[in-house]
KETI-522288 format. One record per residue: residue in three letters; x, y, z of N, C-alpha, C, O in turn. Coordinates in steps of 0.02 Angstrom, whole numbers, plus 50000, padded with zeros to 5 digits. Each point is the difference from the previous one (the first is absolute). Example, Ala and Ser with C-alpha at 12.3 -4.5 7.8 and 13.67 -1.06 7.14 Angstrom:
KETI-522288
ala506604971650390499555005950000500455006050000500524999950033
ser499305005449931500425005950003499615005550037500255005550008
***
This chain:
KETI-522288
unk665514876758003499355000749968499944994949945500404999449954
unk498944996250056500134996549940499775003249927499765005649992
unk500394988849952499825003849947499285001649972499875002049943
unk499804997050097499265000049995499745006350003499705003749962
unk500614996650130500075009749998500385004149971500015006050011
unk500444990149938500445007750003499415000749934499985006149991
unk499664991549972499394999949925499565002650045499814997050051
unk499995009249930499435002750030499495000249928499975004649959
unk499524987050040499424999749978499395001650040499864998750059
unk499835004549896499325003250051499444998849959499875004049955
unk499714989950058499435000049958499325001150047499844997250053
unk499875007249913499415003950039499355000649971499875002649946
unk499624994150107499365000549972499755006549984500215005050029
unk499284995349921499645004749987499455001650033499564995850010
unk500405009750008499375003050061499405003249941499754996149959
unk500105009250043499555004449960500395002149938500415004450015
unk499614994249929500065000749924499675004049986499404998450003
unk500725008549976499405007549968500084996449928499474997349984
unk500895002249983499844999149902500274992250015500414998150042
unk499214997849909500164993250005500245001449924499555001449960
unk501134998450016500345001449932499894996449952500155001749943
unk499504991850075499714995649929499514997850032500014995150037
unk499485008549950499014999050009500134996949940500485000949963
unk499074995650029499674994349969499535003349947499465002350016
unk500794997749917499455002549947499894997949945500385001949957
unk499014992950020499854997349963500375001349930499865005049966
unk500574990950017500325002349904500435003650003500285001549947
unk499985001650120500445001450016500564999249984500294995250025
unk500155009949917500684996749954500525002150049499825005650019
unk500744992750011500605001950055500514997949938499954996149952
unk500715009950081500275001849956500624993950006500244998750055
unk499964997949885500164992750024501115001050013500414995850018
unk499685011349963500735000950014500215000550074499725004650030
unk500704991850006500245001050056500555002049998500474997549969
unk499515008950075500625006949984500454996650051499724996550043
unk500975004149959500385000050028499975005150082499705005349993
unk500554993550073499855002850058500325006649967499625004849990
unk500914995749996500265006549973499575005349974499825005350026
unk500074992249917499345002549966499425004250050499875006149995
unk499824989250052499655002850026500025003650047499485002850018
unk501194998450020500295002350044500215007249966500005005050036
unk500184995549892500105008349979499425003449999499945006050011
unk499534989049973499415002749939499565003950083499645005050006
unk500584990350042499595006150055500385004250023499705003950037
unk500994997549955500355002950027499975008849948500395004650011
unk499204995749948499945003949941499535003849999499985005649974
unk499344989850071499515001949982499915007950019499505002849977
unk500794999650048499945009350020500245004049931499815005749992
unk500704990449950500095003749956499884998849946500265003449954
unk499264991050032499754997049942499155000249994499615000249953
unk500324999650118499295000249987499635007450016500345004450026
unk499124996649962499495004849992499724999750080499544995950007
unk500605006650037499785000550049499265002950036500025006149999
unk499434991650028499335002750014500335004250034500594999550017
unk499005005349995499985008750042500054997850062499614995650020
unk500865007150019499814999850076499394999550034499565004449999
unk500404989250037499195002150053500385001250075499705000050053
unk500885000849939500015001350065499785005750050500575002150013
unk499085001350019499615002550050499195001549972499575003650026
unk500384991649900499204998650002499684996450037500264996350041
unk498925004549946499704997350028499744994149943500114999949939
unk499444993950114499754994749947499495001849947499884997049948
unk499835008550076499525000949984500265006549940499644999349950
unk500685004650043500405005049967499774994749915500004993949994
unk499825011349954499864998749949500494996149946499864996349953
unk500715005850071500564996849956500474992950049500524997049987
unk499085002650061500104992150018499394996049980499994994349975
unk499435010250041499344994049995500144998049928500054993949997
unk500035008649955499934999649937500534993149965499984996949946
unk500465002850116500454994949989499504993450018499464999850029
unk501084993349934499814992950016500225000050042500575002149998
unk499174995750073500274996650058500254990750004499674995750029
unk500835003449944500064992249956499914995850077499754994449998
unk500445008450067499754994150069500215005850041500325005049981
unk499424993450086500215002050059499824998450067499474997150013
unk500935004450027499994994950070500025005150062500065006049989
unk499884991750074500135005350065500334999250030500004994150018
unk500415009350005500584998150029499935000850079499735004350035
unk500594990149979499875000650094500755003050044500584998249992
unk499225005250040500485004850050499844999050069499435001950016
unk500974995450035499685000350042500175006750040499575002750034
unk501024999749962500015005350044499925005149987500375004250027
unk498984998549916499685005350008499344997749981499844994549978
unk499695011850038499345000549992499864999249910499634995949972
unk500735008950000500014999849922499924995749977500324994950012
unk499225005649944499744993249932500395000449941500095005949985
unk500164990249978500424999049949499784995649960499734994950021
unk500365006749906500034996649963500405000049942500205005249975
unk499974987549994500394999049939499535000349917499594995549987
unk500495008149983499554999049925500785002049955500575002250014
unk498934994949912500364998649947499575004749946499404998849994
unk500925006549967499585003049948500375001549941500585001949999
unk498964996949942500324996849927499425009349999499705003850037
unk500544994649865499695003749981499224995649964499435002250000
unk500864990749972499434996250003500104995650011500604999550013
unk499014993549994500214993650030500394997549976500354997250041
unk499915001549878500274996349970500925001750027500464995949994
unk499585010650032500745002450032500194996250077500584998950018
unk498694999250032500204995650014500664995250011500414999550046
unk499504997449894500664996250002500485002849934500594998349998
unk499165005749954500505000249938499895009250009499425002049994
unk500945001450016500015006950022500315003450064500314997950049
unk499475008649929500195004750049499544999350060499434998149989
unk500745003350068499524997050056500235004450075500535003050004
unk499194996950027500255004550070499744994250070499514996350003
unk501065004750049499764996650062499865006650052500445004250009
unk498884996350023499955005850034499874997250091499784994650021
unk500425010950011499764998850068499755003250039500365003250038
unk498954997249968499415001850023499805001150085499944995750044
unk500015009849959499964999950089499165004150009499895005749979
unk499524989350062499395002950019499995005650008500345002550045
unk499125002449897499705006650045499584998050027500084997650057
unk499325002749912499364999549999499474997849961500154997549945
unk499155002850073499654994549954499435007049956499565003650023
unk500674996049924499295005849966499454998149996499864994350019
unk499735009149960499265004450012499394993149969499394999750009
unk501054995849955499784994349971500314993250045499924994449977
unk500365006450075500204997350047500834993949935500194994350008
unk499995010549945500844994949970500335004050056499875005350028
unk500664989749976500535003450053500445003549933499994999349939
unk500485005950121500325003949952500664999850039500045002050058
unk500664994849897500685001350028500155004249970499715002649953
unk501124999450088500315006649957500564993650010500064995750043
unk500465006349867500554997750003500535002850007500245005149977
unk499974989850071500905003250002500424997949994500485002150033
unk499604993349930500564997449949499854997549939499424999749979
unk500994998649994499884996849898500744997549997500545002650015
unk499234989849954500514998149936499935000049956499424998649988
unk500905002449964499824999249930500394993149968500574997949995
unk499105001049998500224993349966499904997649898499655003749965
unk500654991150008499714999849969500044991149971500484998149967
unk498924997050052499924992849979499924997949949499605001849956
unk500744994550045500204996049917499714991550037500464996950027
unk499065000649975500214992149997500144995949958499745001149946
unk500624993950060500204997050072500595001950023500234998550055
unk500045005049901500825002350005500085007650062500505001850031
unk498965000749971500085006050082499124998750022499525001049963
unk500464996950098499344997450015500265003050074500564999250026
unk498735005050004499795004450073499444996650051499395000150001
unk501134996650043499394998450076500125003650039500525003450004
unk498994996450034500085002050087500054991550048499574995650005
unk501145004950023500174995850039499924999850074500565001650021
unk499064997450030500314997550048500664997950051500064994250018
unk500335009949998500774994150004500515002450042500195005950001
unk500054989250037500445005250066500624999149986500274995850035
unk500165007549913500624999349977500375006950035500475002849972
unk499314998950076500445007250026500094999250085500155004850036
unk499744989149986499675000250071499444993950034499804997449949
unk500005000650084499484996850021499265004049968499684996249964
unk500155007650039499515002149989499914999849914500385000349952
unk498924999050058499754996049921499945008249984499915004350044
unk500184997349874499695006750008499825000749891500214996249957
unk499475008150035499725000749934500645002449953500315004750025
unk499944993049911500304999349932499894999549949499784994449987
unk500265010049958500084998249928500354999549963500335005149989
unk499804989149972500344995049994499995000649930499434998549981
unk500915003049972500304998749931500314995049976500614999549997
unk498904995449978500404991349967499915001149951499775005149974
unk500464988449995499934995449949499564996249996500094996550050
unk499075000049900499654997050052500344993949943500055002249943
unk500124992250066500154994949955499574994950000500164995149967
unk499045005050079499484996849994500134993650059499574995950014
unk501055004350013500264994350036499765000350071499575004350012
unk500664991550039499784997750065500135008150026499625004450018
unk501134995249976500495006450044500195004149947500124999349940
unk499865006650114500405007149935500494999450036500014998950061
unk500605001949889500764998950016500355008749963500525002950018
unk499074998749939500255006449959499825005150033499405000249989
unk500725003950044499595004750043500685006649985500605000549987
unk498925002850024500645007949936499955004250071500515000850034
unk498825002149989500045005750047499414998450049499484996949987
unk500765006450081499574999750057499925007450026500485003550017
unk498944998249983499645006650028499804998150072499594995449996
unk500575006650083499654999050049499485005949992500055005149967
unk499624993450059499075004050006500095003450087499684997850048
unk500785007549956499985002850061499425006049998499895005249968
unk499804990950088499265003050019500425005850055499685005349997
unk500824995250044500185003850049500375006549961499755005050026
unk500714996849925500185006049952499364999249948500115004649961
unk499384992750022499765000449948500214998649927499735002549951
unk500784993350049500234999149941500204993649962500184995550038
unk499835003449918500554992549970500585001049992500225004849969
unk500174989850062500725002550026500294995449964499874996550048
unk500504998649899500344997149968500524997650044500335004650025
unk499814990949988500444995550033500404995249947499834997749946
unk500885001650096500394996649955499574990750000499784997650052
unk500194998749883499884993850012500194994450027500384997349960
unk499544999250093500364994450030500314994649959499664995949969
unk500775004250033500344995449964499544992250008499744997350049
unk500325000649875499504994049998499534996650016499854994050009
unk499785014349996499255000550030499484997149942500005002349942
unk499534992250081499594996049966499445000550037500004999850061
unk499255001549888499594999950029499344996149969500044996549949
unk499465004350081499494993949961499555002849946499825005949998
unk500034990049963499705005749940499104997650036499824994550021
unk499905010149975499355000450022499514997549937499454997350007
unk500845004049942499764996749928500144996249965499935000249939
unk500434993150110500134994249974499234996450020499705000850053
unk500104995249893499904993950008500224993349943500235000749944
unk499654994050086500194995649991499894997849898500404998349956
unk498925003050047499944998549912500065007349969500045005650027
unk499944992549913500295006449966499325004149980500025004549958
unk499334993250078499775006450009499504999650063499794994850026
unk500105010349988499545001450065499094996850009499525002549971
unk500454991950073499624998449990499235004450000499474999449969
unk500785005450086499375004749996499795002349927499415001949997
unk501004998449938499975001849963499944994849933500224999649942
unk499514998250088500264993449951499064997049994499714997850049
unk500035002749896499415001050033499644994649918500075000549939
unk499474993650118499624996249924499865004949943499955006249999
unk499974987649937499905001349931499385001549996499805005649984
unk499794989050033499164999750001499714997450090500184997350053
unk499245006349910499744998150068499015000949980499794999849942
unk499855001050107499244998349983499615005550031499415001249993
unk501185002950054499605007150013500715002350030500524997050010
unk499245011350005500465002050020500454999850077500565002450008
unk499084994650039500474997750034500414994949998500424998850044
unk499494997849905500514994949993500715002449964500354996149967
unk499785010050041500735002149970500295005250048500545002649989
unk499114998650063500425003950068500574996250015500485003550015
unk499634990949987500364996750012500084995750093500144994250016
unk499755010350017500034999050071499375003250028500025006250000
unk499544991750019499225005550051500225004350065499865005650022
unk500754986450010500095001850060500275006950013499895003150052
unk500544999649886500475006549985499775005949957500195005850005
unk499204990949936499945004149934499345000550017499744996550043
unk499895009149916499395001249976500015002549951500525001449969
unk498585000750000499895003349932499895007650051499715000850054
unk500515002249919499785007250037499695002749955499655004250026
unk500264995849900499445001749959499854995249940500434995749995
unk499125003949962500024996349961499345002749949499495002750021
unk500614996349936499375002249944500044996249917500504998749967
unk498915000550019499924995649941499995001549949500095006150009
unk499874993149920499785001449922500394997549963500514996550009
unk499285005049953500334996649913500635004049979500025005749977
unk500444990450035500825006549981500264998649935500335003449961
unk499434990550037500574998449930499635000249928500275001349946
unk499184997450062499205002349937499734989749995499764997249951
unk500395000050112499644994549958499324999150017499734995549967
unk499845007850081499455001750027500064993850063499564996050019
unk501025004550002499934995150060500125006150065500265005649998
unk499474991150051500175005450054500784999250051500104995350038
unk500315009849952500724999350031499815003850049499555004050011
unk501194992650030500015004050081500425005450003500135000749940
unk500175003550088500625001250000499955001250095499515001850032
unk501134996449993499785000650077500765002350008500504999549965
unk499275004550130500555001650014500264995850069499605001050046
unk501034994049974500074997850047500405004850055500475003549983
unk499274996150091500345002150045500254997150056499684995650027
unk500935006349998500174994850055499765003050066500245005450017
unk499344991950020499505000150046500575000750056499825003550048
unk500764994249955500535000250052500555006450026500285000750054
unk499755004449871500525004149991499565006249955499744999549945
unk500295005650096499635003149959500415004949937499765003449954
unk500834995350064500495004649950500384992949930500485000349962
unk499084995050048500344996649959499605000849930499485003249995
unk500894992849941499605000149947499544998649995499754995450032
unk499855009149914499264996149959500104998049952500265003949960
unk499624990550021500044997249918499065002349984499525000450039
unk500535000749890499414998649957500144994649972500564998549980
unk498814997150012500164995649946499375002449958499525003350021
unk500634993749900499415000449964499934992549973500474997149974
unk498904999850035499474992050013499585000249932499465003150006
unk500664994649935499734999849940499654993650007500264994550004
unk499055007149997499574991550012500234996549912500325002049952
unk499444994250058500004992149973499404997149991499754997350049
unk499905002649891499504996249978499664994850049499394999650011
unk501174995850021499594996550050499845003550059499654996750038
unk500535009549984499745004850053500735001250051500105003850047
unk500314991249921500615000950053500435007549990499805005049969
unk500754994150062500315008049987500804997549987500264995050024
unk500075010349928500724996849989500325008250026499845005849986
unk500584991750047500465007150042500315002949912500324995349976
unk499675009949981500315003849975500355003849993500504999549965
unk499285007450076500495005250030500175002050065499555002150036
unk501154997649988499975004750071500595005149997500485000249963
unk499285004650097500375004750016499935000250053499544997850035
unk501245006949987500224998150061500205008350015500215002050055
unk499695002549884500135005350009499545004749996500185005150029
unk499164995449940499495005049991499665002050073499795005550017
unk500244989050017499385000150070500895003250050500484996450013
unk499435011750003500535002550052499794996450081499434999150020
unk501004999850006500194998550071499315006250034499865005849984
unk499934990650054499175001550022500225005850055499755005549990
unk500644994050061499795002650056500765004150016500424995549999
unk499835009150012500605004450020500194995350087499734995750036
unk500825007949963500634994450048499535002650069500184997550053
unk499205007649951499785003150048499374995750023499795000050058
unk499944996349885499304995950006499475002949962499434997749993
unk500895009249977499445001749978499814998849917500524998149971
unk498985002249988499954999649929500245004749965499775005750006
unk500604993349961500235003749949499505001649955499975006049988
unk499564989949980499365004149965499554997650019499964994250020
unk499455011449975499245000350036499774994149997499974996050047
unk499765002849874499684996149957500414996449940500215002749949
unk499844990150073500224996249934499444995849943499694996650041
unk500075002049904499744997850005499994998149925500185004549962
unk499584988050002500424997549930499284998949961499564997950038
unk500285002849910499444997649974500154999849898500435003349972
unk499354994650012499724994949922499675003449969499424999550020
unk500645004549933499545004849996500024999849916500435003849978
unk499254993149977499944999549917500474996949984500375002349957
unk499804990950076500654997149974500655003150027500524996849990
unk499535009950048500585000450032499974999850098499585000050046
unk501244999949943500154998950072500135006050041500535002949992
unk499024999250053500045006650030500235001450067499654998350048
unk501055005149961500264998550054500005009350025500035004849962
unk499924995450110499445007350009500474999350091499964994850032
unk500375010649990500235002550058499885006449986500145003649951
unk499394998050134499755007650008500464999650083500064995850045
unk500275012749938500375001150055499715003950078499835005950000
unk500164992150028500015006950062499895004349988500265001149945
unk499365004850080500125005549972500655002450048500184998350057
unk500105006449896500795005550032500394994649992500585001750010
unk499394992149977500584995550004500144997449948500574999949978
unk499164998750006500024993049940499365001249923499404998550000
unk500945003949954499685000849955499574992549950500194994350013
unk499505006349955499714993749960500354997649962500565002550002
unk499384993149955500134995149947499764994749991499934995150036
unk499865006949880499454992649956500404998249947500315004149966
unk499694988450022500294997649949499724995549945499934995450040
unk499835001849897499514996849977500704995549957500515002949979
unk499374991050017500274993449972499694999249971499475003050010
unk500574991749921499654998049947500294993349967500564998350020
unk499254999349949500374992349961499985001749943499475002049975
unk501114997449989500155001249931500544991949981500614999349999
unk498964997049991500114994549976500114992950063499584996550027
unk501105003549977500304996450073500135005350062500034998050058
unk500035008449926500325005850033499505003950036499545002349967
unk500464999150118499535002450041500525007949977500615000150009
unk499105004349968500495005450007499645008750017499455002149985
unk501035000850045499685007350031499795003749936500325000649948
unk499035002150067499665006249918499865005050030499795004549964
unk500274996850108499745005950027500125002350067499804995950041
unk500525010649991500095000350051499905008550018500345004649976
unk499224996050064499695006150032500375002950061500014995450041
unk500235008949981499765002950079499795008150029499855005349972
unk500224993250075499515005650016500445005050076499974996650052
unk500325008949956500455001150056499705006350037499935004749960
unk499914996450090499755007550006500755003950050500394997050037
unk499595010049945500565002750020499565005850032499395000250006
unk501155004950014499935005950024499725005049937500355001749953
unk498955000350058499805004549930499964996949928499985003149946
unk500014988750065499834996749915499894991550026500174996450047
unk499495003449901499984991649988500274998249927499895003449950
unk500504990750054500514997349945499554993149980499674996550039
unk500405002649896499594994149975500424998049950500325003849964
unk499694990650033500684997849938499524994549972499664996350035
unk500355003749905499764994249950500564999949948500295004649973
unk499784988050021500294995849949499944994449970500254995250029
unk499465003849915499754996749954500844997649985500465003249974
unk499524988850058500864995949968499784999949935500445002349963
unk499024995850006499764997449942500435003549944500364997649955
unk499445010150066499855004949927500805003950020500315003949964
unk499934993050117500565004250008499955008850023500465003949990
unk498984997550036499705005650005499825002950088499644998150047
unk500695005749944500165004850098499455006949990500135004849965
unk499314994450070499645006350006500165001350074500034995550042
unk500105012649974500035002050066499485004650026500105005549973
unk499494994750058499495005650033499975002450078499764997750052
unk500535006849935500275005750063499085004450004499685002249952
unk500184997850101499415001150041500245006850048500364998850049
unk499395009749932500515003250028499384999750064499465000049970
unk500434999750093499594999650061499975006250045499814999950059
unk500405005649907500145005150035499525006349987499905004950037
unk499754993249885499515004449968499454996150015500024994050016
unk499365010249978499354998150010499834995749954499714994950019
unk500465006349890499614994749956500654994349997499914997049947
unk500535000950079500484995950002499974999649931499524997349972
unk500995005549995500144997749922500504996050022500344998950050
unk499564998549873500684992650009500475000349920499664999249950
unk500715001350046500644997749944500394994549995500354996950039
unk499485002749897500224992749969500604998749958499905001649941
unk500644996250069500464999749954499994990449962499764995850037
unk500495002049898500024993649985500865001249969500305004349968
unk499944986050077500445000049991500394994349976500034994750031
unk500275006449917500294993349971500214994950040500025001350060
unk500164992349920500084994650065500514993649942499834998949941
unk500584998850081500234996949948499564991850013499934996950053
unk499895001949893499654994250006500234991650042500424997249965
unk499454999850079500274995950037499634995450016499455002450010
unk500574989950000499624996250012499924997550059500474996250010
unk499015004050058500104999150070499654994750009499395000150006
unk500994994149996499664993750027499795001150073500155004350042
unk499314988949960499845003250085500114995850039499785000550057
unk500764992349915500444999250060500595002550026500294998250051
unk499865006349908500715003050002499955005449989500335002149953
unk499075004450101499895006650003499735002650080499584997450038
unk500795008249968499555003350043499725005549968500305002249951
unk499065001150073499745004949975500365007350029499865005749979
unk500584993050067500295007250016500745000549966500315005349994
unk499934987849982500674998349957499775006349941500255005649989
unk498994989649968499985004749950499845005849997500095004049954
unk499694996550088499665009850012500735004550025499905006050010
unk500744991749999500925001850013500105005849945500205005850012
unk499584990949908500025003449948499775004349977500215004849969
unk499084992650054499495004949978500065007950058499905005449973
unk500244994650091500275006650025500655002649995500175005150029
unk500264991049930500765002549987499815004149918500445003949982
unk498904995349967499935002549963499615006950006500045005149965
unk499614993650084499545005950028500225004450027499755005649991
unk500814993450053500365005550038500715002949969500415003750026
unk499594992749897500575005349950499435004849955500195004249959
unk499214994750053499665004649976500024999749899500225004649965
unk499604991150017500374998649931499424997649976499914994149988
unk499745009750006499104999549973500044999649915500395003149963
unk499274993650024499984997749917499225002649973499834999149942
***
């Protein structure tokens, strides 16, 4: 045998990727220590006794209140050929920002049926729990026939080091659709694979987007790929000029990012790119095709920036958020929502400003629907709005509400 074979290198393309571990986010600070393989090889090996584990979903449904309520951070379908059964792979945080820095679960989803609003509805029957740190423990779904000829579905625990190839790879989950389960397999010795989130300059050109420009399509960057999927005008910053703020979508992928940008005109009528986010506008459409909320929709309203998702009904509750400029700083002053349950409706207001949590419980069960109000302290915090989601900050505001600690 020569010595070629007796080195079993295996470098393997990437098929379908569910979480791409370094999305691309404007101002985006990465954490600049590179841990030793060791390091990262305990720190997942722990995670069952260090971390805070989400509740079992295993024999829920998608639709079950204490999954919907979760972030779905991506998800994909999994193909079987030798059964009828539909499958799928999803990922659920408690909010997006866990994603990649948190506690997080990999679930696997097998077709019931489609409800009364025509969302499909899986039941799960399996969970990982996981918990991502990038770049030092970073979660794909791989592609890859390391057990056999046959290509078959994996998740894959690296290192992402931003490079061509991942060479650090800690743990492999096979995705057996036939027991229903993730089965952990030993790792192939000097198994290398391709990072799906390499490119070449050190940042993503999709994301990489002109300074100025003379209207707003001149900062999509690509037509052939991007659009404005909304856009609306006014004066944000107080100079009585009219700003844009728009939202881009990729016309190609419907589960990929939306950036906002915010377009501060310029005396000569041109526009200078100011703010974006890469995190406020959620992933549009579930791994099923369907929308995750009813109605999205952004508007300018007295100098602020009004960002407004209305949910489904039975599925998907609302949320409004209002931005403002306080000097150089686009920052969050206000965030509403609205949830209906079994026998009540829940309304949450919080004023970031004043630091102030009002709750109004709607009891729906009596004829004059009375409603009760509790107000609740909030520790004061500053939410930029390139570096926020509105369900990040609303994490706190129901971890204060549900200790019941009314002021």
């Amino acid at each position: 045998m020569t010595a070629m074979k007796k080195v079993f290198i295996l470098i393997l393309a990437v098929g379908t990727l569910l979480q791409s571990c370094n999305y691309k986010v404007q101002d985006h600070v990465k954490e600049k220590v590179v841990p030793a393989m060791e390091e990262a090889i305990m720190q997942v090996g722990t995670i069952k006794k260090t971390g805070v584990p989400i509740r079992s979903f295993i024999g829920r449904t998608t639709n079950d209140t204490v999954v919907s309520k979760m972030h779905e951070c991506l998800g994909v379908m999994l193909s079987k050929k030798v059964s009828k059964d539909k499958y799928a792979l999803a990922q659920y945080s408690a909010v997006i920002d866990h994603c990649q820095h948190g506690q997080c679960k990999f679930v696997i989803e097998r077709f019931l049926r489609h409800d009364v609003n025509g969302q499909s509805v899986f039941l799960i029957v399996d969970e990982l729990d996981v918990r991502a740190n990038y770049p030092a423990i970073c979660y794909g779904k791989f592609q890859l026939a390391i057990e056999g000829d046959r290509e078959e579905s994996y998740i894959v625990a690296f290192y992402n080091s931003d490079s061509e190839l991942i060479t650090q790879i800690n743990r492999i989950w096979r995705i057996d659709l036939e027991k229903e389960k993730f089965v952990e397999i030993s790792k192939p010795r000097n198994l290398i694979l391709t990072n799906p989130d390499y490119v070449e300059s050190e940042e993503d050109p999709a994301f990489t987007f002109p300074s100025t420009g003379k209207k707003a399509l001149d900062f999509i960057v690509d037509p052939t790929v991007f659009e404005i999927q909304y856009e609306t005008t006014g004066d944000l910053n107080g100079d009585s000029l009219s700003d844009i703020v728009m939202v881009r979508r990729d016309k190609t992928d419907k589960m990929a990012i939306r950036s906002i940008l915010v377009l501060l005109q310029n005396k000569d009528k041109s526009y200078r790119l100011h703010k974006i986010s890469n995190l406020l506008m959620p992933v549009e459409f579930n791994k099923d095709g369907s929308k995750i909320y009813g109605t999205e929709d952004i508007n300018i309203v007295n100098g602020e920036f009004h960002l407004n998702f209305y949910g489904l009904a039975g599925v998907q509750g609302n949320i409004w958020g209002h931005f403002k400029y306080f000097g150089d700083d686009l920052m969050l002053t206000y965030v509403e929502t609205y949830n209906v349950g079994a026998g009540s409706w829940q309304s949450l207001y919080y004023d970031v400003v004043k630091g102030e949590l009002t709750e109004e419980i709607t009891d729906t069960t009596k004829e004059d629907m009375p409603a009760k109000t509790k107000t609740f302290k909030m520790k004061k915090k500053k939410y930029l709005f390139e570096n926020s989601s509105l369900d990040g900050v609303m994490e706190a505001a129901y971890k204060i509400v549900n200790s019941e600690e009314a002021v």
